[in-house]
VEXDOTOR-448202 format. One record per atom (N, C-alpha, C): residue in three letters; chain; residue number from 1; x, y, z; atom name. Coordinates in steps of 0.1 Angstrom, whole numbers. Layout:
N
> ALA;A;NUM;X;Y;Z;CA
...
// end
This chain:
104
> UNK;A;1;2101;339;-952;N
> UNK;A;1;2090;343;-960;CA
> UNK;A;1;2087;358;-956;C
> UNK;A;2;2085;368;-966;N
> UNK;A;2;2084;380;-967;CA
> UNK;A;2;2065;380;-955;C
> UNK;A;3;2063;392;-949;N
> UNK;A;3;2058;395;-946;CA
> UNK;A;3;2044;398;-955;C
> UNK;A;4;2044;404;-966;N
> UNK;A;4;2035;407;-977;CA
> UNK;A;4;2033;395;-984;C
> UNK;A;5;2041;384;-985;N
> UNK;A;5;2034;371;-991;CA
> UNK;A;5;2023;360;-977;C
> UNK;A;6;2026;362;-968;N
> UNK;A;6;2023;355;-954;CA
> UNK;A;6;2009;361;-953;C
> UNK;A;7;2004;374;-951;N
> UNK;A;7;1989;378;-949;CA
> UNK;A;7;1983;380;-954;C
> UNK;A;8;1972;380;-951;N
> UNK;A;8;1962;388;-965;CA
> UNK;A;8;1962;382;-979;C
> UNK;A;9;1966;369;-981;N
> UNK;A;9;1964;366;-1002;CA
> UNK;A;9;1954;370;-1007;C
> UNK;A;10;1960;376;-1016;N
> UNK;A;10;1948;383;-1025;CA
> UNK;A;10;1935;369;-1031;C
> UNK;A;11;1940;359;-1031;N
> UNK;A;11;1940;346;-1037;CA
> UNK;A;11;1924;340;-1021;C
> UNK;A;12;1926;348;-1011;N
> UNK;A;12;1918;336;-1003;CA
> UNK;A;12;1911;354;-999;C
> UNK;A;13;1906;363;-1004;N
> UNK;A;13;1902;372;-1002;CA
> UNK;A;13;1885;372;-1001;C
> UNK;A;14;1881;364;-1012;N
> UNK;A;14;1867;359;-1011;CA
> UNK;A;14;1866;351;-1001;C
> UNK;A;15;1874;340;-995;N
> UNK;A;15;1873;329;-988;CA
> UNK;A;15;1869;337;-973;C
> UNK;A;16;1877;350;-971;N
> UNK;A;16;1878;353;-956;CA
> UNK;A;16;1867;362;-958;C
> UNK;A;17;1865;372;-966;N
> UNK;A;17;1850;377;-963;CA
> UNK;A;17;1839;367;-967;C
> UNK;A;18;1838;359;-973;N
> UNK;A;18;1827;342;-970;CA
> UNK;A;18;1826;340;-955;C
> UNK;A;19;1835;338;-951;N
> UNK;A;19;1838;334;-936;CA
> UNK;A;19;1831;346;-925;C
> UNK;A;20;1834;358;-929;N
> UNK;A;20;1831;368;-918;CA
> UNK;A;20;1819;369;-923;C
> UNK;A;21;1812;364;-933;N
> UNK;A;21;1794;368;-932;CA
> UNK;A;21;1788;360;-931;C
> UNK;A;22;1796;349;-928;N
> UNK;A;22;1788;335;-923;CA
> UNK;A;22;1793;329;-909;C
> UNK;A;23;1792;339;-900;N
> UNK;A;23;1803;333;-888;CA
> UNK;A;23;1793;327;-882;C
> UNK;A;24;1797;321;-874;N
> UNK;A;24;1789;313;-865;CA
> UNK;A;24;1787;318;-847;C
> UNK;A;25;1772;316;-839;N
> UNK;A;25;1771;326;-833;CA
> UNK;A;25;1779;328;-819;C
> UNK;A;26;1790;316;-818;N
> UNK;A;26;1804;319;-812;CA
> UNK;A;26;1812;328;-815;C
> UNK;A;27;1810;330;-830;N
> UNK;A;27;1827;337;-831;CA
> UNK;A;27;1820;349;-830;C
> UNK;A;28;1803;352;-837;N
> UNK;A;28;1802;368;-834;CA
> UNK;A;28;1801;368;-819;C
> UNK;A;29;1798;363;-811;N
> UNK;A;29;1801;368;-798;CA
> UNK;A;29;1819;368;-792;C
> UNK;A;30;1827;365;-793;N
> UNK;A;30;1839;361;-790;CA
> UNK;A;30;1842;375;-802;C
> UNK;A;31;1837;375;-809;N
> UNK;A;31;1845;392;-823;CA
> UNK;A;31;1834;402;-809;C
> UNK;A;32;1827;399;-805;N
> UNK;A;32;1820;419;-797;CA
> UNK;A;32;1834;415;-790;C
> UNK;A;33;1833;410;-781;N
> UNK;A;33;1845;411;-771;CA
> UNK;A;33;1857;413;-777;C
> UNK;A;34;1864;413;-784;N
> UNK;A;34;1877;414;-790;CA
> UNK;A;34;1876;421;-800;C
> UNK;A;35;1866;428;-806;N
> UNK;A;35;1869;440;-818;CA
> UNK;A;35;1872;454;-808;C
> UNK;A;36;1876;461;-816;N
> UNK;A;36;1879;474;-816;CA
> UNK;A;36;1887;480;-803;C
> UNK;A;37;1894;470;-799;N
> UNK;A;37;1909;468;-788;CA
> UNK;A;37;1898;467;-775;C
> UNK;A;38;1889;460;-772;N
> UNK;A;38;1885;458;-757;CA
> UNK;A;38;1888;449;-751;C
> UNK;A;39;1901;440;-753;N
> UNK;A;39;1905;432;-747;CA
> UNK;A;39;1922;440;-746;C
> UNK;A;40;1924;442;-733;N
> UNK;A;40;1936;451;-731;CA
> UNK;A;40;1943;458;-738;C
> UNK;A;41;1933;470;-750;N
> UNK;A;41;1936;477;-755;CA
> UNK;A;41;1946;464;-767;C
> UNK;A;42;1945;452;-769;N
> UNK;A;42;1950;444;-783;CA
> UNK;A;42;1943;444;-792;C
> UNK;A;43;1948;450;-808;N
> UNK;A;43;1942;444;-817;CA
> UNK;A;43;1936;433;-824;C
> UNK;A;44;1926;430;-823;N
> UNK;A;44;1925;415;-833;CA
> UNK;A;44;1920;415;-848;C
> UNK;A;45;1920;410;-858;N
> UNK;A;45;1912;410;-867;CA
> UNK;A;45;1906;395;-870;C
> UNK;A;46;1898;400;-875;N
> UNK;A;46;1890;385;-879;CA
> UNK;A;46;1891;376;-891;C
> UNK;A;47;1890;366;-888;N
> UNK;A;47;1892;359;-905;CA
> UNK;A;47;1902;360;-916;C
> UNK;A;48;1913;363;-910;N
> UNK;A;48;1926;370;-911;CA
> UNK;A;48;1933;356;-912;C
> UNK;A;49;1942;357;-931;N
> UNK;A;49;1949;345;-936;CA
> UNK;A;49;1965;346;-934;C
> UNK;A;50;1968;338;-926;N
> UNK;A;50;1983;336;-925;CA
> UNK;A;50;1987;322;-935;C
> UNK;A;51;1998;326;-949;N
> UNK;A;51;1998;317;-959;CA
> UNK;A;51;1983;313;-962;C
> UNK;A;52;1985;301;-963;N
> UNK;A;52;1973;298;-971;CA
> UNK;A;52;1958;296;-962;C
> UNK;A;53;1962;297;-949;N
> UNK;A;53;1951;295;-940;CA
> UNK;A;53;1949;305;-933;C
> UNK;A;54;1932;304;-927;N
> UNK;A;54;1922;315;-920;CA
> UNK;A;54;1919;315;-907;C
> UNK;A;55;1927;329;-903;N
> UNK;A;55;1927;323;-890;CA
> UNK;A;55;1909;326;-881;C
> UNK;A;56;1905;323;-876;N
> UNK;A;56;1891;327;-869;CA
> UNK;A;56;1892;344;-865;C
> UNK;A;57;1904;345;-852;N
> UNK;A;57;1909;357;-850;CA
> UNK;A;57;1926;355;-849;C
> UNK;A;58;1933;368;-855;N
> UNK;A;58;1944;366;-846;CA
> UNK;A;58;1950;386;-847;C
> UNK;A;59;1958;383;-830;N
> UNK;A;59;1963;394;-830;CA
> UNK;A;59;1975;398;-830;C
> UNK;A;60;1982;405;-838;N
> UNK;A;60;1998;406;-841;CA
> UNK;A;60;2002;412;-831;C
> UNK;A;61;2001;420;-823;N
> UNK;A;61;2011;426;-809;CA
> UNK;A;61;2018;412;-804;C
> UNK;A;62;2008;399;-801;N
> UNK;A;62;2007;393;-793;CA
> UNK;A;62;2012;377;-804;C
> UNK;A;63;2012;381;-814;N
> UNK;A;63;2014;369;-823;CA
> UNK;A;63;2004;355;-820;C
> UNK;A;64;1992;359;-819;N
> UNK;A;64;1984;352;-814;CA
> UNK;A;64;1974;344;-821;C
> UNK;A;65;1969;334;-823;N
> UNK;A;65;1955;329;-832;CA
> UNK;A;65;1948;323;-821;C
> UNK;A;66;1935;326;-825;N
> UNK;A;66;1920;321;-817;CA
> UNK;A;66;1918;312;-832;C
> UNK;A;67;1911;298;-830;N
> UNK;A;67;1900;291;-834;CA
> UNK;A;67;1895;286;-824;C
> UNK;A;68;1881;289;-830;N
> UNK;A;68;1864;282;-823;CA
> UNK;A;68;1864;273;-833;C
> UNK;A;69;1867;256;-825;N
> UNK;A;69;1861;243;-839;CA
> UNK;A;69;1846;236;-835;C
> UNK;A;70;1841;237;-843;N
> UNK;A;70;1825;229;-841;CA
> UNK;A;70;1827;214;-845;C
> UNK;A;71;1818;209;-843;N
> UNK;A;71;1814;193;-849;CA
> UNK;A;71;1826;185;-859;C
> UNK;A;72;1826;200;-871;N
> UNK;A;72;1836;190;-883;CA
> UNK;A;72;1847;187;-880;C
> UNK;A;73;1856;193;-869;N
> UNK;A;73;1871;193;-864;CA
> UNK;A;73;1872;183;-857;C
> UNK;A;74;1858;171;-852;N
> UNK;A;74;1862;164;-845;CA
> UNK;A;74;1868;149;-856;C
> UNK;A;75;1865;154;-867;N
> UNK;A;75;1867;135;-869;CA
> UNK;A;75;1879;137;-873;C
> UNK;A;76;1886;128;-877;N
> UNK;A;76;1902;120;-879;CA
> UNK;A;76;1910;131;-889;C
> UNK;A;77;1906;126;-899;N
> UNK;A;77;1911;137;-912;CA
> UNK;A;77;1910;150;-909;C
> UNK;A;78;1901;160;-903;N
> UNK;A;78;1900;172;-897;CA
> UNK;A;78;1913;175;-887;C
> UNK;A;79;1913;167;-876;N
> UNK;A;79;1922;169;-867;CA
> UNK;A;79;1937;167;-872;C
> UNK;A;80;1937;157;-882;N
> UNK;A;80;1954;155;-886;CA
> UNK;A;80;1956;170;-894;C
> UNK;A;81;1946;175;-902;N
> UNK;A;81;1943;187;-910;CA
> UNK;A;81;1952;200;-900;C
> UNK;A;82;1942;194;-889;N
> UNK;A;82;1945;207;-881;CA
> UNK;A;82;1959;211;-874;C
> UNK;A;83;1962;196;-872;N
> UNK;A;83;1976;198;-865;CA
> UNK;A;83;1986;202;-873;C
> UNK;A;84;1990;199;-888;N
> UNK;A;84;1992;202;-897;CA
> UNK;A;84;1994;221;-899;C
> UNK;A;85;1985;224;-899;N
> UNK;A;85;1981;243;-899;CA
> UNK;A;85;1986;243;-889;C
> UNK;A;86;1981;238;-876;N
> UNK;A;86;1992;241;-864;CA
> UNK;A;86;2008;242;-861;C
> UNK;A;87;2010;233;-870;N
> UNK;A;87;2025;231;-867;CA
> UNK;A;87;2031;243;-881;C
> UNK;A;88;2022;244;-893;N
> UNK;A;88;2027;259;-898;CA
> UNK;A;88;2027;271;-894;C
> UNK;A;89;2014;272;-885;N
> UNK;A;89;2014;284;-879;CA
> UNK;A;89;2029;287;-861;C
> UNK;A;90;2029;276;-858;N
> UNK;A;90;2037;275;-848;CA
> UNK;A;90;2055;277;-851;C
> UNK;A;91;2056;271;-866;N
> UNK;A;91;2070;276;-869;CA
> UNK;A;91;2078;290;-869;C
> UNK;A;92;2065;299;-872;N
> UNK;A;92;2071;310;-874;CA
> UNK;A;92;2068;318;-860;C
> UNK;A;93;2063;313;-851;N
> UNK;A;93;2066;318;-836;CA
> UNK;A;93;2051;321;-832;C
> UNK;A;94;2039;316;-838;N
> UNK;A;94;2024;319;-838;CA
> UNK;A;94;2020;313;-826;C
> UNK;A;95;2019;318;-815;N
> UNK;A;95;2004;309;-806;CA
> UNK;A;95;1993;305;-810;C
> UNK;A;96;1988;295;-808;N
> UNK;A;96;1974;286;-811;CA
> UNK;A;96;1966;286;-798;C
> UNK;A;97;1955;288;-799;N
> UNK;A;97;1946;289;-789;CA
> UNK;A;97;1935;281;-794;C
> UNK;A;98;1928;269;-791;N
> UNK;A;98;1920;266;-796;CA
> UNK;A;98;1907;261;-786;C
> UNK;A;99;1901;260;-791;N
> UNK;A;99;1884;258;-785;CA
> UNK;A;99;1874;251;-790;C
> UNK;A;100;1874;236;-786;N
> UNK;A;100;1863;232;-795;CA
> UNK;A;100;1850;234;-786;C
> UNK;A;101;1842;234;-795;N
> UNK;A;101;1829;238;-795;CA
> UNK;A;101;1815;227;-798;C
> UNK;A;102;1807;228;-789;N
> UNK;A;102;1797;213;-788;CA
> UNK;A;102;1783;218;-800;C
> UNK;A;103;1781;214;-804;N
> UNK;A;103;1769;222;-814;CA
> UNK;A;103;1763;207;-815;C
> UNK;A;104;1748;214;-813;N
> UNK;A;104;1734;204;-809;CA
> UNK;A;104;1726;205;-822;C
// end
């Protein structure tokens, strides 16, 4: 798969700026720390689609993806969901980093 079909779809362009104006107050703390290379001089961007899915953060030096999952990721269908994205993102040589998250 070409590089220019894999990022950025024009198609989930509303979906990922939806996402960055509605983040949640994990990810904007976990984005101060990781914007503008203050994590060992690495790029990250946020909300950044690989194929048809959004990654929270990820950074290409490092071939890397961050998700922060709250509450909805815990039930059944969510998690098979997720493994699923996991195992697409993993094919093409992606790290998964993941984090679930307790929300009260």
């Amino acid at each position: 798969m070409k590089n220019q079909n894999l990022f950025n779809r024009k198609s989930l362009k509303f979906f990922r700026s939806s996402l960055r104006n509605k983040s949640t107050s994990a990810e904007a703390v976990l984005w101060n720390i990781l914007k503008s290379k203050k994590l060992n001089a690495r790029k990250f961007r946020r909300q950044h689609s690989i194929g048809n899915y959004i990654a929270d953060f990820f950074c290409v030096s490092e071939k890397l993806v961050i998700e922060l999952d709250g509450n909805p990721h815990g039930e059944y269908h969510k998690i098979e969901k997720d493994k699923k994205r996991d195992q697409y993102l993993e094919d093409p040589g992606f790290s998964i980093k993941r984090k679930d998250l307790e929300y009260e």
